[in-house]
C-alpha positions in Angstrom: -21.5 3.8 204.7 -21.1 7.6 205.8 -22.0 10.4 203.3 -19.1 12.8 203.7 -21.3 15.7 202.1 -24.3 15.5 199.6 -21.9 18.2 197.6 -18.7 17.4 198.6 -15.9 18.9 196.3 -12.2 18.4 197.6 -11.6 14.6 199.1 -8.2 14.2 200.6 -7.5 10.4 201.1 -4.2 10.2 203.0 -1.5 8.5 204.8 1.2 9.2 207.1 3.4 10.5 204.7 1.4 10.5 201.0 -1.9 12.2 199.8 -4.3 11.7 197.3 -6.5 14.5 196.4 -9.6 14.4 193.8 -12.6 16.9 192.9 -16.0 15.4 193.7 -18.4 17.9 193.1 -21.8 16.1 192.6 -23.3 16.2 189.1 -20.1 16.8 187.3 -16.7 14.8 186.5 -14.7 13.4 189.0 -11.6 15.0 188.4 -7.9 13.8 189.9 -6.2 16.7 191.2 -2.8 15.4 193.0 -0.7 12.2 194.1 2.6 12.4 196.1 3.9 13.4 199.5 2.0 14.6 201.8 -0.6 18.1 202.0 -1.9 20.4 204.7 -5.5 21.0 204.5 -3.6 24.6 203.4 -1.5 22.8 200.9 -4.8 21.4 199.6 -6.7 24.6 199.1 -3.5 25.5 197.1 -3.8 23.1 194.3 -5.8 24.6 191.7 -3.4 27.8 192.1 -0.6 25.5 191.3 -2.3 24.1 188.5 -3.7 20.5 188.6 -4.4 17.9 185.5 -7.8 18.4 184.6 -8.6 14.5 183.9 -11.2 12.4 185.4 -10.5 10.1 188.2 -11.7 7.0 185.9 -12.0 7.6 182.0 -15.1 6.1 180.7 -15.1 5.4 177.1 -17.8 6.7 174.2 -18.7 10.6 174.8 -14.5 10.6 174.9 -12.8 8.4 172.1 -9.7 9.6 171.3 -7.6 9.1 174.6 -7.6 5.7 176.3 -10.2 4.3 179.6 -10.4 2.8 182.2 -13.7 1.3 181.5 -15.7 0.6 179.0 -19.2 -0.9 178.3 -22.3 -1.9 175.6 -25.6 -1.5 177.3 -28.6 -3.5 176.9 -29.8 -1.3 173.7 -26.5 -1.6 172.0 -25.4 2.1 172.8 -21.3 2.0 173.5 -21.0 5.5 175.5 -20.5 6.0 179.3 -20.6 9.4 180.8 -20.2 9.5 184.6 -20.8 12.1 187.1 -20.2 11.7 190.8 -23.1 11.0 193.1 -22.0 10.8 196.2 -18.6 10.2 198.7 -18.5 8.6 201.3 -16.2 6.9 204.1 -16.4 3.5 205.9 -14.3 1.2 208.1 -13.6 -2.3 206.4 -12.2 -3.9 209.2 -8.8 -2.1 209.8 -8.7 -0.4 206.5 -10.4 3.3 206.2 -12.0 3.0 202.6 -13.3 6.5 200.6 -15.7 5.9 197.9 -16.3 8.5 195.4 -19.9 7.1 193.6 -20.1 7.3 190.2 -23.6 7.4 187.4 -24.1 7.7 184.3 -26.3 10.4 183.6 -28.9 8.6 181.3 -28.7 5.3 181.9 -29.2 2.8 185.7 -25.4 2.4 185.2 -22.8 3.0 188.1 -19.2 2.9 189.4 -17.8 3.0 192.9 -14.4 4.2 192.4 -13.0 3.0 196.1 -10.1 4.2 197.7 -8.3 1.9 201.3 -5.8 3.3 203.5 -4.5 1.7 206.3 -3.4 3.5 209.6 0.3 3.0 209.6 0.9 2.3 206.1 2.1 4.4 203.2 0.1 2.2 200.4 -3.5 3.8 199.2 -5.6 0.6 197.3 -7.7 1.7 195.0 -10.6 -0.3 193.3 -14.2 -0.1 191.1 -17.4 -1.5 192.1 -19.2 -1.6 189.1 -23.1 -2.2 188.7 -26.6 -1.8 186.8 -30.0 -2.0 186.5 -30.6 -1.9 183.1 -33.1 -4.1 181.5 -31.1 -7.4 180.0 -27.3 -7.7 180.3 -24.7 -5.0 180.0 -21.1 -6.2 178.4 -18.1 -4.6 179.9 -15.1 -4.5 177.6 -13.1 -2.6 180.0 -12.5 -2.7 183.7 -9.3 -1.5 185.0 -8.6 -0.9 188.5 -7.4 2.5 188.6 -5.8 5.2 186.3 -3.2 7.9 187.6 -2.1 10.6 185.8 2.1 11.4 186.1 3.1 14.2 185.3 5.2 14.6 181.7 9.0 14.6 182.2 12.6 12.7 183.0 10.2 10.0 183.9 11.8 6.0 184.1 9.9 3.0 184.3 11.1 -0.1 186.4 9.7 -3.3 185.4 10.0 -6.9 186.0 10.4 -9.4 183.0 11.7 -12.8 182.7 10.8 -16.6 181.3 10.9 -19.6 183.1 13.9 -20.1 185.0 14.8 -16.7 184.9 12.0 -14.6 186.5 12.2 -11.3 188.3 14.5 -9.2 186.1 14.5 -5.6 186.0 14.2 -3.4 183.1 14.6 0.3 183.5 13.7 3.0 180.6 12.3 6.4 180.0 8.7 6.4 179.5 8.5 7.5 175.8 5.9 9.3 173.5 3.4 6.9 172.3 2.1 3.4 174.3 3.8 1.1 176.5 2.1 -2.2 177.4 2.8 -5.0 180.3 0.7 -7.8 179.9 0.1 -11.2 180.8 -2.0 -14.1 179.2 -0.9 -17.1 180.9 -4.4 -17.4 182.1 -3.0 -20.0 185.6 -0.2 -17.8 186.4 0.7 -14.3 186.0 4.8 -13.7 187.0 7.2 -15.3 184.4 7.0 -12.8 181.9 6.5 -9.7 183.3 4.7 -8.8 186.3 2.1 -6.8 187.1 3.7 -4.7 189.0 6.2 -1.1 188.4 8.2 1.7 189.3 8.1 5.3 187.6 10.9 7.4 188.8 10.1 11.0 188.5 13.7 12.4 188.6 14.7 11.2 186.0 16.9 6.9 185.7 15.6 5.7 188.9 18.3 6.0 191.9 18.2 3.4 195.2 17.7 5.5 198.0 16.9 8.9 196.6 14.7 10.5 194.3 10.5 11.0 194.0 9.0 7.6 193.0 5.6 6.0 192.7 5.0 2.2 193.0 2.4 0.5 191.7 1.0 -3.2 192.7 -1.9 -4.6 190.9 -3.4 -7.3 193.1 -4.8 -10.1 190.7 -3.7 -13.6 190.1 -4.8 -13.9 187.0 -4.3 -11.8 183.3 -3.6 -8.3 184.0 -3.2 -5.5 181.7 -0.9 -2.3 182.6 -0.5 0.4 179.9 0.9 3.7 179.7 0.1 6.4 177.5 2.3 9.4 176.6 0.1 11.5 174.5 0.4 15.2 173.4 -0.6 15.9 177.0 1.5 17.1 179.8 1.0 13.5 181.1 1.7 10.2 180.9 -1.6 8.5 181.9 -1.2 5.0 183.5 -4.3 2.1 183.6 -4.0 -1.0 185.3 -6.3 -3.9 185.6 -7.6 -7.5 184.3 -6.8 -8.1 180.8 -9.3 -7.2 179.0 -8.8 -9.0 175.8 -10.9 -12.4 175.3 -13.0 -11.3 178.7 -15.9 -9.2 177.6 -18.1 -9.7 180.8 -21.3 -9.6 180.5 -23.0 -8.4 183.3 -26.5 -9.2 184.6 -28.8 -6.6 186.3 -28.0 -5.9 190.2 -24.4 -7.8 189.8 -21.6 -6.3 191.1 -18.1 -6.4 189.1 -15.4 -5.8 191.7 -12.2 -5.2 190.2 -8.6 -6.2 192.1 -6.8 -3.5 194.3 -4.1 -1.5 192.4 -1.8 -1.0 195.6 0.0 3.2 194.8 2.6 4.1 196.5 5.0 7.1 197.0 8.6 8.0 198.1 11.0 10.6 198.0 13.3 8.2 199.0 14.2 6.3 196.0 13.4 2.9 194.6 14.3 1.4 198.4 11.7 3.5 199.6 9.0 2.3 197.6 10.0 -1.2 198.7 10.4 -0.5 202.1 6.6 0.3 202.0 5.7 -2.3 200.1 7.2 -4.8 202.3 5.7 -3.6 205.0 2.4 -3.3 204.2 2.7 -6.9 202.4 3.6 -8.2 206.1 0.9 -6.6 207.7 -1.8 -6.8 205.4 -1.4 -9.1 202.4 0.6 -11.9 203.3 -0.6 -15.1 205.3 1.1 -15.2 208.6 3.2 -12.0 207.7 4.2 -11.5 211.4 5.5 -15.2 211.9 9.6 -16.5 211.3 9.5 -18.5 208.7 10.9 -22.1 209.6 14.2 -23.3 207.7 13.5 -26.1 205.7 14.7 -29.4 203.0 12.8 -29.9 200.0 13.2 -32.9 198.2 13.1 -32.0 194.8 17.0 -31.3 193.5 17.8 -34.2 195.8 15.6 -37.3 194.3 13.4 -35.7 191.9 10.5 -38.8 191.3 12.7 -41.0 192.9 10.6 -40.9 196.2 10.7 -43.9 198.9 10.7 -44.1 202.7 14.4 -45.0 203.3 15.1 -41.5 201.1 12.7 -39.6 202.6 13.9 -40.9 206.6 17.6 -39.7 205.4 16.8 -36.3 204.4 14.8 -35.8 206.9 17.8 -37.1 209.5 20.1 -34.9 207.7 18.4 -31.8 207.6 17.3 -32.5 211.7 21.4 -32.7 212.3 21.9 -29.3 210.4 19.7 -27.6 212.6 16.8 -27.2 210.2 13.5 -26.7 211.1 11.0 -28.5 208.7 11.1 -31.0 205.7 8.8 -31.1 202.4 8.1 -34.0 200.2 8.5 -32.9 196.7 6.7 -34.8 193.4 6.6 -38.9 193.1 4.6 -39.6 196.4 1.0 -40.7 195.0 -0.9 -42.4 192.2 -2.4 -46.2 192.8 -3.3 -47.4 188.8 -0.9 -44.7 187.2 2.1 -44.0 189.4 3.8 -41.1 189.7 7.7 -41.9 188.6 7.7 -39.0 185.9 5.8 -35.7 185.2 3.2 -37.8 182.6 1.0 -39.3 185.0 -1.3 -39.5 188.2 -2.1 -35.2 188.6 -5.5 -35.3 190.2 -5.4 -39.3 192.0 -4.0 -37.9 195.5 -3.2 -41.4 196.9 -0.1 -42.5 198.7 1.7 -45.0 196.6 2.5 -47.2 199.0 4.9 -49.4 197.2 7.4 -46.3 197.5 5.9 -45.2 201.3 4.9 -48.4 202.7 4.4 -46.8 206.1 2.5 -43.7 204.4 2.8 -40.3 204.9 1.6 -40.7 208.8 4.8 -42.6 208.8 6.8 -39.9 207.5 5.3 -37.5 210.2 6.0 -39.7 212.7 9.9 -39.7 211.4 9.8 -35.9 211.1 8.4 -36.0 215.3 11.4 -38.3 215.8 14.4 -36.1 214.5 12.2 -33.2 216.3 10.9 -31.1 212.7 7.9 -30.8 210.7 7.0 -32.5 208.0 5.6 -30.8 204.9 4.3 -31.8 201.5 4.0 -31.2 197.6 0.6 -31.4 196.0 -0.5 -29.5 192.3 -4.3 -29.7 192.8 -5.4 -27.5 189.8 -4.1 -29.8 187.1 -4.7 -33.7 185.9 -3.1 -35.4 183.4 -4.5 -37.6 180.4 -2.6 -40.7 182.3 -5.0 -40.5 185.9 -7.8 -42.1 187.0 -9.7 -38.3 188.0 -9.0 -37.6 184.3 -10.9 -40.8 183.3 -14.3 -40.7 185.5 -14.6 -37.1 185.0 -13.1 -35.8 181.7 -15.6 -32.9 181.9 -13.7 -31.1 184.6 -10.5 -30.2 182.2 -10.9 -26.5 180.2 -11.3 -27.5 176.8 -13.1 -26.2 173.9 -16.2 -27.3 172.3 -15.3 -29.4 169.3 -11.8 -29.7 169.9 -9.5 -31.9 171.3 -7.2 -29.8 174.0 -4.0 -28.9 173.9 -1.2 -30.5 176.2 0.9 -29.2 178.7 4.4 -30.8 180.7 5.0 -34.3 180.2 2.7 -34.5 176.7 -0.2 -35.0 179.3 -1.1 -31.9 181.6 -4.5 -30.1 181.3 -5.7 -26.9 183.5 -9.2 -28.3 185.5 -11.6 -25.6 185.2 -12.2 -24.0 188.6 -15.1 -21.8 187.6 -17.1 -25.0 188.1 -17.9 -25.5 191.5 -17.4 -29.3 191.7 -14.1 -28.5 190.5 -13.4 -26.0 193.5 -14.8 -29.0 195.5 -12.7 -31.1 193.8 -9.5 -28.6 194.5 -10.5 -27.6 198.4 -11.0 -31.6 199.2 -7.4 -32.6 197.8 -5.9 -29.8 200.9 -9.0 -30.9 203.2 -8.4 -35.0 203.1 -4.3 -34.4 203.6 -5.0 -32.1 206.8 -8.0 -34.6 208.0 -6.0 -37.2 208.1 -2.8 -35.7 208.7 -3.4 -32.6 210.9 0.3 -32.6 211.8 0.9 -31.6 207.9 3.0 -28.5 208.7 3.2 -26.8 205.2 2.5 -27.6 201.8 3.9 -27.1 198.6 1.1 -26.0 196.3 2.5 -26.2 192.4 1.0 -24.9 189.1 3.0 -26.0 185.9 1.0 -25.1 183.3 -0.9 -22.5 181.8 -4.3 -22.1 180.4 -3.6 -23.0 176.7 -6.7 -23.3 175.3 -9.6 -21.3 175.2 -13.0 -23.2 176.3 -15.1 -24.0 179.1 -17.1 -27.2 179.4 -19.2 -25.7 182.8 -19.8 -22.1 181.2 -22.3 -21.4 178.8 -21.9 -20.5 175.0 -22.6 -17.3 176.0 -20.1 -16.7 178.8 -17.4 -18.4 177.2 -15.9 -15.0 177.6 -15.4 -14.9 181.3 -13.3 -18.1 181.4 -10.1 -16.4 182.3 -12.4 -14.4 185.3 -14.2 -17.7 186.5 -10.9 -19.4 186.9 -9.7 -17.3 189.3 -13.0 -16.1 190.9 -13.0 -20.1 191.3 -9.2 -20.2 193.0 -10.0 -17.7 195.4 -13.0 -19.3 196.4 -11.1 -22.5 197.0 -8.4 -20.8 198.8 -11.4 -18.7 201.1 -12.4 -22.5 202.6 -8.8 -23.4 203.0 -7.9 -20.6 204.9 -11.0 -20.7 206.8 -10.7 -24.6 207.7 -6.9 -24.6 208.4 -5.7 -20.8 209.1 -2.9 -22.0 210.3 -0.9 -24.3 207.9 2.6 -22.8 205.8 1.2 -22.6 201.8 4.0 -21.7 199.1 2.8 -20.6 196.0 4.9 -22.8 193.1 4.3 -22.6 189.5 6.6 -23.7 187.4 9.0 -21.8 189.7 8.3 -17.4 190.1 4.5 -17.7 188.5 2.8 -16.8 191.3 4.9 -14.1 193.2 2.5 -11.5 193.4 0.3 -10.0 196.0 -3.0 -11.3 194.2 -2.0 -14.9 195.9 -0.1 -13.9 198.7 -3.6 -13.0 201.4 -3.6 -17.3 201.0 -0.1 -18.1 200.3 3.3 -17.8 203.3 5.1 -17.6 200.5 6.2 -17.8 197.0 8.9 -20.0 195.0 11.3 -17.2 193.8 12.2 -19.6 190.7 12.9 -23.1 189.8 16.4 -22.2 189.0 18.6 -22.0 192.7 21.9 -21.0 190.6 23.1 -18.1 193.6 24.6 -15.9 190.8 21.4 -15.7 188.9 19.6 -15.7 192.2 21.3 -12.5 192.9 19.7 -10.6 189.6 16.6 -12.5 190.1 15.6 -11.8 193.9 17.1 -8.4 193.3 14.3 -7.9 191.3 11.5 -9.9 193.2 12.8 -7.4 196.4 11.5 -4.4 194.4 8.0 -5.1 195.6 7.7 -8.1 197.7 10.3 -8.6 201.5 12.3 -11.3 202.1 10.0 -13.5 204.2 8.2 -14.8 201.0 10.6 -15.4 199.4 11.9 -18.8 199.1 15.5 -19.1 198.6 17.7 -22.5 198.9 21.2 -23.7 199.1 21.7 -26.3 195.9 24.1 -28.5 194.9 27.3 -27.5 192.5 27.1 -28.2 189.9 24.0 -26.3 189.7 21.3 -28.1 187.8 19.5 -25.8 185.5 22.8 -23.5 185.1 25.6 -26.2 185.4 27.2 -24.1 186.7 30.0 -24.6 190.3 29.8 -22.1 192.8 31.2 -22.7 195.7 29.2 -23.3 199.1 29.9 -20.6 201.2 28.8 -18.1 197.8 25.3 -20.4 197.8 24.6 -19.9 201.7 25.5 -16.0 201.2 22.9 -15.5 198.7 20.1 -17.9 200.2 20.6 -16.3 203.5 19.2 -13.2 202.3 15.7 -14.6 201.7 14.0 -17.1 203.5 16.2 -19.7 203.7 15.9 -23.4 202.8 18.2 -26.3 201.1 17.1 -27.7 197.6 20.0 -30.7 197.7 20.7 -33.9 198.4 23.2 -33.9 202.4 24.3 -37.3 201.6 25.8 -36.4 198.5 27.8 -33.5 200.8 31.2 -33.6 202.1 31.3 -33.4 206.0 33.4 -30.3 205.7 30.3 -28.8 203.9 27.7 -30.2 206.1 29.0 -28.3 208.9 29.6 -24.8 206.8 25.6 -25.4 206.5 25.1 -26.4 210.0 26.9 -23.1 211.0 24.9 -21.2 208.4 21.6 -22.4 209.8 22.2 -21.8 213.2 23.9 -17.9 212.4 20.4 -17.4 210.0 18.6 -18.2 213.1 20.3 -15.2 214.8 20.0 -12.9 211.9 16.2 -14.2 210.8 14.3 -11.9 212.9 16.7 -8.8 211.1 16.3 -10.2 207.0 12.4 -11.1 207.6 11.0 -8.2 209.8 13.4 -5.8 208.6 13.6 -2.7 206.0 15.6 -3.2 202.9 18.3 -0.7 201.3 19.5 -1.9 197.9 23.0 -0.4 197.6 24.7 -1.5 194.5 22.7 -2.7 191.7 24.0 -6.4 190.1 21.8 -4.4 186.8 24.5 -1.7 187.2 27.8 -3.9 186.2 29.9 -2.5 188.5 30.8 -6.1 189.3 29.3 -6.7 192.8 26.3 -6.4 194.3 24.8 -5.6 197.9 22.2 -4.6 199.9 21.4 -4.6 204.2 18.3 -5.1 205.9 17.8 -3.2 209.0 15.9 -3.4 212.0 12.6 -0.6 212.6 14.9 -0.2 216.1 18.1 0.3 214.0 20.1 -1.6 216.2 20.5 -4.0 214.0 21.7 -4.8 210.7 22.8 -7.5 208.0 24.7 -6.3 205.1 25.5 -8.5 202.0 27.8 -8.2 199.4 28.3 -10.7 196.8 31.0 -10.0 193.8 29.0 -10.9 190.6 32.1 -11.2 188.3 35.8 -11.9 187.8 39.2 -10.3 186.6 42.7 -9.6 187.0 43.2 -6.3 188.8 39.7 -5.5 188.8 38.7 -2.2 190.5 35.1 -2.1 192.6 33.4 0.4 194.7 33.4 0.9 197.8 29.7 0.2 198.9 28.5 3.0 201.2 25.9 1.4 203.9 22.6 3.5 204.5 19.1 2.6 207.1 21.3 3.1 210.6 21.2 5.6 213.2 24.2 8.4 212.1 24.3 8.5 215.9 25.0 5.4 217.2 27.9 2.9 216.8 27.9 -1.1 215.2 29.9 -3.6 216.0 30.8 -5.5 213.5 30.9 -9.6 212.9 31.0 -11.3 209.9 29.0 -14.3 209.2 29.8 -17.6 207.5 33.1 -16.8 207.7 35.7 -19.5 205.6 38.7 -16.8 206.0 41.9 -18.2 208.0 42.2 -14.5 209.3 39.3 -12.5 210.3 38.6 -9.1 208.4 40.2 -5.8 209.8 37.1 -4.6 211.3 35.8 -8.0 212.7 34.9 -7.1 216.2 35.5 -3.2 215.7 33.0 -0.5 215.9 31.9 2.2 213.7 29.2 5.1 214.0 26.4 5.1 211.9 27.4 8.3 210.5 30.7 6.9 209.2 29.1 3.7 207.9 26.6 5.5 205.1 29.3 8.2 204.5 32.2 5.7 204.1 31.4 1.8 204.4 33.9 -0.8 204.5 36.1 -2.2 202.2 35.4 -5.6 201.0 38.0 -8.1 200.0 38.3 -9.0 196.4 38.9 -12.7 197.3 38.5 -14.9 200.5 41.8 -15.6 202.6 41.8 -19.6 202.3 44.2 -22.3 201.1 45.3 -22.6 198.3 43.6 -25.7 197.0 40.1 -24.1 198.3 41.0 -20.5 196.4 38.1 -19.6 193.4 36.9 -17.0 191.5 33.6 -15.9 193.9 33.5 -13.5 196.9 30.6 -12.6 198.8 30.6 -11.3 202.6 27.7 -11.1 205.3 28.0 -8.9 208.0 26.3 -8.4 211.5 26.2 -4.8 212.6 24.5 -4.8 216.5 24.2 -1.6 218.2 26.8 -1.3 221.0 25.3 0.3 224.1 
């Protein structure tokens, strides 16, 4: 590590287009000075003459107890007060990530924080993290230890969130941030995303527009309980903390130990919410998501199709079926395992990962060999963190569940489901050999499937010690990551999606292990709309998992018609969660077409930049946004109409991302008109595009027995040379 200067005052931590700027003077606060686009060293020299906030870069609690901290802590003689100074900054490469530390003491006591701060070359996302340590004689108890704290300036400022429930994840919320305290928070203890997610939005202009307007996006990267609060005092500010939940996870922690805290991903825009996501995405891609520079493959899962109702003739037609559409890769749900307790239901058999080979005679090399056949992959479903009551792993080794002392444990899914407790290392061994004994034997596994479908709902660890029951929620995941570290480093190159219980997992605290994430369990397209509208705020369309289902739909019930289902799953990474042979022929070759168009289109929705145009959240009753290529000589723009009635009057959607200067031709896919649109085949300038768009058809052009009440329209703009 490279001092920058033994008295180093102004640091400057920048990116192409954003700055941080903080006072480090050694021997006295560290104090935040400015966050937003980006300075000249001139502009920097400029700030205290503009005024700056004059609030310290991470609040310690005890010498300051009336405004909220980022950290707090009870050292070994029972005193409750920090009081940090800066000691030192300095600058070091971390492979390709520049990181700026700004070291932290206390001024009585062997007690230190290393406020970090990562920057990548080409990226528009600072990460910011705490290192925290002592050497204090006996243990020090932390009872707080968020990430990072940023101060935002007091205003027309509007807060984006996510919030949901099973089923109906990714939702967006949008309100002015408010005098007094607003807290997003998560205690699920396995998964972190149904609820609310641990991610935001603050829109400095006042209710948060798509493409214009300052805003600062915020990404805490943690897979477990997370804490984000926001305090509007009597202060011009409206101080924001993000970090592990606090609550039930004093730590204590020994002499020498260092407490890293998760990344808390800042970034900024002037060019609305889009712009936010646009550089989330692409730092995701490139630096947080396994394999983030790789197609994803178009795939058949066998869930909606079968359910438990695995066996080899099933699995052999799907897998023909999807081959014969032009799809890429088939995955195995639930029901393939369990010798003494098989798996027909969700009651049994978590934890005994045997082929049950009165359902799969031949096995699952069997199955790969079929998939080789029809000329795909061959993927499978495993949840390798739970057990039930009803399995043999439960019975040799009831120690390995999380339970309390003294208490029988509480049940999850089925009336059976307990959380194994991977802070104990022969439960990560336990975890890491389930994935390590499928790819030994089957290195031609392609992808799997990895579920989570319950949470932690007890409080108790059989492996910790009385005294450390505290850190159960910590160990857990300390343990998952640890599990996932020998995965990646034994099989780098297999397709993981992160599943639980649908969306409890889509965040970018999994995502350095995981290809992907399960957007939600429910695959009704209307919903879908709202709900990956939402997920797109933070995380790009190649990780998200999005499949064509059958109609009726079966959480929903309710009947969409095909080409309405294709339109929306088309706009993530797109898969099929149905069963062909239950299709009509006419439909099987609408998909067929589909798959084959998506392959044309797939390098444009999972590479390129996404502008949201019309908000579903808005009820103007449609709902569209375009992904376009870095190049711009590309695009695919969606619109899908989101409700229904007579004489009903919609905008006109106005594109935006393309070159003003040059001119698209125009195609649309999945086309079920008997007469092409009006512009099919025509060309438009950029310029006239974002200043005008095109008019979309209330209803499709079909016959009259196939007429309904949905609409939706994908186009192809290409660049015309």
């Amino acid at each position: 590590m490279v001092p920058v200067g033994t008295f180093a005052e102004i640091v400057h931590i920048s990116t192409p287009k954003t700055s941080l700027v903080v006072d480090a003077e050694k021997g006295k606060d560290a104090k935040f000075l400015y966050y937003g686009n980006k300075l000249s060293a001139s502009e920097v020299d400029d700030l205290r003459s503009a005024g700056v906030p004059n609030l310290r870069i991470y609040p310690s609690y005890g010498m300051s107890t009336v405004s909220e901290t980022a950290v707090g802590a009870v050292h070994a003689d029972g005193n409750m007060t920090l009081d940090l100074v800066v000691d030192n900054v300095s600058r070091r490469k971390d492979g390709n990530r520049d990181v700026t530390t700004v070291a932290l003491k206390d001024k009585h006591y062997p007690f230190f924080v290393n406020v970090n701060y990562g920057t990548y070359p080409d990226e528009d996302v600072i990460e910011t993290w705490t290192e925290i340590s002592h050497q204090e004689k006996g243990k020090v108890a932390l009872t707080q230890f968020a990430s990072g704290y940023l101060p935002v300036r007091y205003g027309d400022v509007w807060l984006s969130q996510l919030y949901g429930s099973w089923a109906n994840e990714g939702r967006v919320d949008e309100a002015p941030l408010n005098h007094g305290m607003k807290v997003i928070k998560n205690k699920d203890g396995a998964r972190n995303s149904h609820t609310s997610h641990g991610e935001v939005m603050l829109s400095l202009d006042g209710k948060a527009r798509e493409n214009e307007g300052r805003v600062i996006g915020a990404a805490l990267c943690y897979s477990g309980n997370y804490k984000l609060r926001f305090d509007t005092d009597d202060s011009n500010y409206h101080h924001f903390f993000a970090g592990i939940n606090e609550e039930n996870s004093e730590y204590n922690l020994p002499k020498n130990e260092v407490f890293a805290t998760p990344p808390l991903a800042l970034t900024y825009s002037e060019e609305g919410l889009s712009g936010v996501s646009r550089n989330f995405h692409k730092w995701g891609r490139n630096h947080k998501l396994a394999h983030g520079d790789k197609q994803r493959k178009i795939l058949l899962n066998s869930w909606e199709g079968v359910y438990f109702d695995i066996n080899e003739e099933g699995m052999a037609q799907m897998m023909d079926d999807i081959a014969s559409m032009g799809g890429e890769l088939f995955v195995m749900d639930d029901g393939w395992f369990g010798v003494k307790y098989p798996r027909n239901n969700d009651s049994t058999s978590l934890g005994d990962w045997t082929v049950d080979t009165r359902k799969l005679p031949s096995g699952i090399q069997g199955l790969i060999d079929t998939a080789k056949k029809k000329g795909i992959k061959f993927g499978i479903w495993i949840e390798p963190e739970m057990t039930n009551t009803l399995s043999e792993l439960y019975e040799k080794h009831p120690e390995y569940i999380i339970k309390p002392a003294n208490r029988e444990p509480n049940l999850g899914r089925g009336g059976t489901q307990l959380v194994l407790d991977l802070g104990n290392p022969k439960v990560q061994d336990l975890v890491f050999h389930v994935v390590d004994t499928l790819m030994t034997k089957y290195p031609e596994l392609d992808y799997i499937k990895w579920d989570a479908n319950a949470p932690i709902m007890n409080h108790g660890s059989q492996y910790l010690t009385s005294d450390n029951q505290s850190h159960l929620y910590i160990e857990y995941h300390r343990g998952f990551e640890k599990v996932l570290d020998r995965i990646r480093a034994k099989y780098p190159d297999v397709t993981i999606q992160a599943c639980a219980s649908g969306g409890g997992r889509a965040n970018y605290g999994v995502l350095p292990w995981f290809d992907e994430f399960w957007v939600s369990d429910n695959t009704d397209a209307l919903q879908r709309v709202y709900m990956q509208w939402g997920t797109s705020y933070f995380f790009p369309a190649i990780a998200m998992a999005s499949h064509i289902s059958a109609a009726p739909n079966h959480q929903t019930f309710r009947t969409i018609p095909l080409k309405y289902r294709i339109d929306v799953a088309m706009s993530g990474r797109l898969g099929m969660e149905i069963q062909p042979k239950n299709m009509t022929a006419e439909e099987i070759d609408m998909c067929r077409k589909a798959i084959a168009e998506y392959k044309d289109i797939r390098p444009v929705v999972q590479f390129g930049d996404i502008y949201r145009l019309l908000s579903p959240y808005d009820k103007k009753g449609a709902a569209s946004l375009m992904y376009v290529t870095p190049e711009k000589d590309k695009a695919v723009y969606y619109w899908w109409k989101t409700e229904t009635f007579a004489n009903q009057q919609l905008p006109r959607v106005t594109m935006a991302g393309l070159d003003p200067d040059k001119n698209y031709k125009v195609h649309e896919l999945n086309r079920i008109d008997n007469k092409p649109l009006s512009y099919e085949g025509k060309s438009f300038s950029g310029k006239f595009l974002m200043s005008n768009g095109l008019e979309m058809p209330l209803g499709h052009k079909v016959d009259y027995n196939k007429r309904n009440d949905y609409a939706s329209r994908v186009l192809l703009l290409e660049e015309v040379k």
